[in-house]
N, C-alpha and C positions, 0 to 999 in steps of 0.2 A: 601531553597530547589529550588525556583524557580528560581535561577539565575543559581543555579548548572545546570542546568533542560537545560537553555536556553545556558550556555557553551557546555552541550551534544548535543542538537540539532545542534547549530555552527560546531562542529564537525562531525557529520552525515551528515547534508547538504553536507560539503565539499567533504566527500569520497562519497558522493552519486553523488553528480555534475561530479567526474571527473568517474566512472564510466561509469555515461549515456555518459561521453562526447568521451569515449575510444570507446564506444560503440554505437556510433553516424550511424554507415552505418546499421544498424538493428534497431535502434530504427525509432516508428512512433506515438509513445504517442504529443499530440497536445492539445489543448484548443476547450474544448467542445466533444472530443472523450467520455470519461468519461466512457466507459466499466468498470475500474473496479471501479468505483461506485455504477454499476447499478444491482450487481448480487455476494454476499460474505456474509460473515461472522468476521465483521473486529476486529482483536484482540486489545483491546484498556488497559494499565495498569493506575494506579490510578492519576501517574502525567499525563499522556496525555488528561484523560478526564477534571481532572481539566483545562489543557492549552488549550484542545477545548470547554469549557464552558467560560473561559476568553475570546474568539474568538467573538462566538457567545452573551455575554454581549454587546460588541460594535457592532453589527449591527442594523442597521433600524430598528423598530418596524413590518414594514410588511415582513420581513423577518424572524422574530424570529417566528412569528405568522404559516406562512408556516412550517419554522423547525418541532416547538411544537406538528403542525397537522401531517405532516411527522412522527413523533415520535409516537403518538399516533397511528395511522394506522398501525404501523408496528409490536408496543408492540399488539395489535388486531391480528395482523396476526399470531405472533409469537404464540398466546395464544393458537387461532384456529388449528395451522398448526397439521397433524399427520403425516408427515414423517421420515426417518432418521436424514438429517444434513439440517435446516432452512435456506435459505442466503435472502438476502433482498439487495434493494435497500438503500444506504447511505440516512441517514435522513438529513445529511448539503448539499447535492447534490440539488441546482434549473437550473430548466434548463438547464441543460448539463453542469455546474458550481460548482465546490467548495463555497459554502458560507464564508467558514471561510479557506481558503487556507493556507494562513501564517501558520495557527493552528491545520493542518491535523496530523494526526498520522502519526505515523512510518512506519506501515505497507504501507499507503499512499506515501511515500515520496519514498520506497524499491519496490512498485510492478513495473512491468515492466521489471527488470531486469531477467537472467538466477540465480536461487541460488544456490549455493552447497550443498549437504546434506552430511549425517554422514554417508553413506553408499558407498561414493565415484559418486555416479548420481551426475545429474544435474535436475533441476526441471524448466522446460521452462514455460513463462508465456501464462493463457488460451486462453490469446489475439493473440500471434502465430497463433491459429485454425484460427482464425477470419481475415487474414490477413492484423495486425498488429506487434507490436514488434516480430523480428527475423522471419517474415513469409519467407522472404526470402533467408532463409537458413535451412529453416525445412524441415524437411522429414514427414509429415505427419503417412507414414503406419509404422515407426518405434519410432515415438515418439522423434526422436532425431537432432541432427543440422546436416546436410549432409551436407558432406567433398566437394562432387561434387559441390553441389549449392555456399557453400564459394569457391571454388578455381572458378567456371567460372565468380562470379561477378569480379574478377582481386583487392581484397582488403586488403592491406597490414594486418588489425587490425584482427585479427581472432576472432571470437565470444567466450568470456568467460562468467561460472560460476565466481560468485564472493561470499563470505560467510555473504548473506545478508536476511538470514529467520530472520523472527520475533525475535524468542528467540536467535538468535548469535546478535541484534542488542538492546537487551537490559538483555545480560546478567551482572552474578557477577562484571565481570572486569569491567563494564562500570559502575556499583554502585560504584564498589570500586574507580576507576581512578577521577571518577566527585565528588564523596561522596554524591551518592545521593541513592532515594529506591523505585524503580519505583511501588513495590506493586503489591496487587492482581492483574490477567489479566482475564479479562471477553471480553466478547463480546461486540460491542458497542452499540446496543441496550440493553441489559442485564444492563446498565447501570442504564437506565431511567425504568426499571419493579421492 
């Protein structure tokens, strides 16, 4: 299953590379940005936590150590918390870093981009607000990519949705295609409670 696993990833990687890369005059995701680390709810299914726990197996000792406490803190928080929807800080996140990068989830690998939904929208990412990915073509008081803002940067590549939610990137066809069975999807702390 794990090979099948790591053919799917190969696969994703690549239409995710050439996406960001289409997509290169709006994108501003960088090293050490790390927003969408630091504020989610990240859906993680049963091979991925296994392939982020093979990650985190090979790191330093004083890094797993951090993770562990990370983790713990967070299943605490989680316990405590009384609101509607819980997000938290990524518990493989040090220092504005991926720990186990190679080994990140899907969700990981898809956020930043615009994704299509089944309703015919577009769902722009929350990093736009923050003037990152696609800031410079949002329209703030509409919620949407303004027509204006793309035609006066002079940019051949127009801003696309591409069909990259969670569940189009690890649906049936991709079990079936790979032969593989991604499993229950919890949350990624939900993991470790």
């Amino acid at each position: 299953m794990r090979d099948n696993y790591l053919l799917y990833l190969t696969f994703i990687n690549r239409k995710l590379e050439k996406h960001f890369a289409d997509q290169a005059p709006y994108i501003y995701c960088h090293k050490g940005c790390a927003r969408c680390c630091q504020y989610g709810d990240y859906p993680f299914n049963h091979l991925e936590i296994q392939y982020i726990l093979e990650g985190f197996s090979k790191l330093p000792e004083d890094k797993k150590r951090i993770i562990l406490k990370n983790i713990e803190k967070t299943k605490q928080e989680k316990i405590n918390f009384q609101g509607e929807q819980f997000t938290y800080q990524c518990p493989f996140l040090i220092n504005n870093e991926c720990s186990v990068y190679d080994y990140r989830g899907i969700i990981c690998r898809s956020f930043g981009l615009i994704s299509s939904r089944d309703d015919e929208n577009s769902k722009i990412p929350f990093c736009a607000y923050e003037g990152l990915n696609y800031s410079n073509v949002l329209d703030p008081e509409t919620n949407t990519i303004s027509e204006e803002k793309f035609l006066a940067l002079n940019i051949e590549q127009e801003p696309l949705a591409y069909k990259v939610r969670y569940k189009d990137l690890i649906s049936d066809k991709f079990e079936e295609v790979f032969n593989l069975k991604f499993g229950e999807v919890k949350s990624l702390i939900d993991w470790f409670m």
